[in-house]
N, C-alpha and C positions, 0 to 999 in steps of 0.2 A: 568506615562502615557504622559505628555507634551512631557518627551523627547522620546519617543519612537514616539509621532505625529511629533517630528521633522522631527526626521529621516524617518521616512514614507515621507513627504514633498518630502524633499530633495530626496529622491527615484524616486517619481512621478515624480518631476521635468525631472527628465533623462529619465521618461519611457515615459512621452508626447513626449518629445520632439524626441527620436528616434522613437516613433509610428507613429507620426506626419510629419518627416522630408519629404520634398521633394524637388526636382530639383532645383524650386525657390520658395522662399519664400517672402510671399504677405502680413501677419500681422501674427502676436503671437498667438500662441494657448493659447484656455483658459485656465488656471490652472486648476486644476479637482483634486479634493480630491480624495483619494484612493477607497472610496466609491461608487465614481460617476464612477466608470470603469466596474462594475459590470453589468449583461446581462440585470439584472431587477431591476429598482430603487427603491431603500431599499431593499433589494433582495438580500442574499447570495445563490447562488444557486449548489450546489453541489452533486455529483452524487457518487456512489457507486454501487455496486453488490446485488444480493437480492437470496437465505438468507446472512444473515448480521449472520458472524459467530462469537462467541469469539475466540481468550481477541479481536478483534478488535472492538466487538460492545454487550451491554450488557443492563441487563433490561428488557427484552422478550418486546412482542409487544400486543398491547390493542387487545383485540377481534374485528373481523372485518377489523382489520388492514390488511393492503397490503403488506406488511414487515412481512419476515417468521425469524424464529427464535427471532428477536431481530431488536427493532424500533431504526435506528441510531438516533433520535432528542431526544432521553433519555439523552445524553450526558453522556453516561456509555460506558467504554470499550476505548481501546487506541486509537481508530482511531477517534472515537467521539467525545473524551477528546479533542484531537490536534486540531481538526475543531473548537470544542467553543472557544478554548484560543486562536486561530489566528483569529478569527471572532471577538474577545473582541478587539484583539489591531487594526483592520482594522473599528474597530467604529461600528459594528453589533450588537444588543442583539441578546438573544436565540433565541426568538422569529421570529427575521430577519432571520435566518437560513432554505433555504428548500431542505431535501434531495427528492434526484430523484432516480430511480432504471437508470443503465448504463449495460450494460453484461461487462464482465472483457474488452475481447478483442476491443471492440468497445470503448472503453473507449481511449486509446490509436491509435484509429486507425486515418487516415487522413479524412480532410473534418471541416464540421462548428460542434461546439458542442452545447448539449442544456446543458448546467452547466456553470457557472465560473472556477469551478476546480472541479476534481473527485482525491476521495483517496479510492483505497481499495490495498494495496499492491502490489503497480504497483511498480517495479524495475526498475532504471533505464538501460536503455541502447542505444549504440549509433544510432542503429538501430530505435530506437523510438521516437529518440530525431530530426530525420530527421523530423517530419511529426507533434508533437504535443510540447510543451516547456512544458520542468518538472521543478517542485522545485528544492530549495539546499531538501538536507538530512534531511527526518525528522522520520528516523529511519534505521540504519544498522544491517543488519541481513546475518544468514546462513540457510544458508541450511542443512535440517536432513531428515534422513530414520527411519519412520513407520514401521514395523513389527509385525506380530502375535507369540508370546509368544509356543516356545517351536518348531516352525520349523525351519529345516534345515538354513534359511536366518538369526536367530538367535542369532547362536552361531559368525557371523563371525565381523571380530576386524578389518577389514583395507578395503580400499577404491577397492584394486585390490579383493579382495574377493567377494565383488557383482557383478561383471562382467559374471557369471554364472547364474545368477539370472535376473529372470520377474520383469523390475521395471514400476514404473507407474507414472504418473504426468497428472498434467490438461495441455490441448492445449493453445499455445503461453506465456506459462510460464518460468523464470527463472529456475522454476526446472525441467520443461524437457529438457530445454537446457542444462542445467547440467549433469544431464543423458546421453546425446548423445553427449556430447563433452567433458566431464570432466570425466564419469567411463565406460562409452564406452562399454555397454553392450554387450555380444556375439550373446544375442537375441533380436529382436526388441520389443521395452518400447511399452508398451500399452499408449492410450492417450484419454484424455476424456474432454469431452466439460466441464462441469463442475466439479468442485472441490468433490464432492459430489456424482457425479457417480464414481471418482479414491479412494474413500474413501469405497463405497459398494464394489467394487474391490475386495478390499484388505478387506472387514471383511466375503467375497464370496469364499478367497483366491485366487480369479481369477488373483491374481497378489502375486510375492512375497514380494515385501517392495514397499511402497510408498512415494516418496520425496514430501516436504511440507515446506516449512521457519519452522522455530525452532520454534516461540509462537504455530503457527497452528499446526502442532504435539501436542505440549502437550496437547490443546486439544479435538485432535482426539483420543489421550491416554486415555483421563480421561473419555470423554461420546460419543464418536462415535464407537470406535473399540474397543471391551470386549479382555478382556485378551492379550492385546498389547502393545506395550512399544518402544521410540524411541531408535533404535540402534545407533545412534550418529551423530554429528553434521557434516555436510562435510565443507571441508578444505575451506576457502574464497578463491573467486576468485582475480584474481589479479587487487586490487585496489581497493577491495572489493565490495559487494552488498549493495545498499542503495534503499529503497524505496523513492518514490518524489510523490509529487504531481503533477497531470496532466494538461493542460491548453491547449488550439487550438493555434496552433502555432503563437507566437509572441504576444500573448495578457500580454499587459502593467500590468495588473494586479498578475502577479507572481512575478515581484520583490517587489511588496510591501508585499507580500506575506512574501516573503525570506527575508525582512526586519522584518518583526512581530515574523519568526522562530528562526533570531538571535536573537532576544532578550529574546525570551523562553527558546532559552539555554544561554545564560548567564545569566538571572536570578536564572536559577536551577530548573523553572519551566515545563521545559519538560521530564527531567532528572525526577521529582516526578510523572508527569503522566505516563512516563513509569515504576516507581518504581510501581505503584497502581498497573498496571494492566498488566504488562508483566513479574512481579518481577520473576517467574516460567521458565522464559528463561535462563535459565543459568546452568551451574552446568552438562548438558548435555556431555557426553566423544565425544572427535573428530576422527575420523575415519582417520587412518593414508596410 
């Protein structure tokens, strides 16, 4: 832990001083601890989507609670895990931790935030990255199609064979953009505000297959859609898809962020929270 406060130090140092920079300069910024960047003193404050679905978020939620499915501050489920173990090396306890409900797309959108950082499987892009600063990489993923067991969308094995095919995604998502630039439907994709009305969709069969990141399929396999099963993973995009953490543009406080993430993977430590609770992502066939 000293050296990782090092290297936080030495981060900060670069993140005042470009936050800070201007025209001329009249006396030194204060040094300010990685801590002291945050919106609310002693305060992690971090935002997310609400239901809080798995693997990303686990341990349901207390009666009366405001968080449907599953209470992110359980610190269960991957996205929750990532939040406590970068909140430990940034000098947080558990306790200093408060999640806020965010909607997906607002999360990402331009303007002042009320979080220090939102995580709910925001994808980078450059498009996003115009208006809000994302983390490094603190999970790379694909993208897979959902299906119901025994229609026609079922049997098919390659990427040009859903192009025939009703497919569906939540709005302003990497997976509809996928959809309409990667398999290039013949019919126009259905599109839904929430993840959860493309999920009734498809167990409605109002849609043929549904694109979802690879964890989120399985599942929608296991307890959302009866008798369903992912048809396969689609091909990376070029350069791949990475989920990042979200921040109001240019706030000094993601590189120390991005400093606590590399040290989570080289210790091996984020490599075992995604073993915990994504270990299921894998082994899925690629749609060619």
């Amino acid at each position: 832990m000293v050296r990782v406060a090092t290297v936080l130090a030495v981060a900060l140092l670069a993140a005042i001083s470009a936050a800070f920079a201007s025209g001329r300069d009249t006396a030194p910024a204060r040094v300010t601890a990685c801590k002291d960047l945050v919106r609310t003193s002693g305060t992690l404050t971090v935002g997310t989507d609400n239901p809080a679905y798995p693997p990303w978020y686990g341990g349901g939620t207390p009666n009366g609670g405001s968080w449907k499915i599953n209470d992110p501050s359980t610190g269960k489920g991957f996205e929750s895990a990532v939040v406590y173990a970068v909140a430990k090396k940034l000098g947080f306890q558990h306790s200093a931790v408060k999640w806020t409900y965010v909607p997906f797309a607002k999360s990402y959108a331009p303007g002042k935030k009320s979080f220090d950082f939102d995580i709910n499987q925001i994808s980078f892009t450059a498009a996003r990255a115009k208006v809000v600063t994302f983390s490094a990489s603190y999970y790379d993923v694909n993208q897979a199609v959902v299906v119901v067991k025994g229609t026609p969308i079922a049997k098919v094995r390659t990427v040009a064979g859903l192009r025939k095919y009703k497919l569906g995604a939540q709005l302003g998502t990497t997976s509809y953009n996928y959809i309409v630039r990667k398999i290039r439907p013949s019919q126009q994709p259905a599109v839904y505000q929430q993840n959860v009305a493309a999920i009734t969709a498809l167990k409605n069969k109002q849609i043929d297959g549904l694109v979802v990141d690879l964890p989120t399929a399985f599942y929608v396999t296991a307890a959302q859609v009866p008798n369903s099963k992912i048809l396969g993973q689609l091909p990376s995009s070029i350069g791949n898809e990475h989920f990042g953490m979200v921040f109001q543009k240019g706030n000094p406080l993601a590189r120390c962020v991005n400093v606590a993430l590399a040290s989570l993977r080289r210790s091996g430590e984020l490599a075992r929270i995604q073993q915990t609770w994504l270990a299921k992502a894998n082994g899925a066939p690629i749609l060619h």
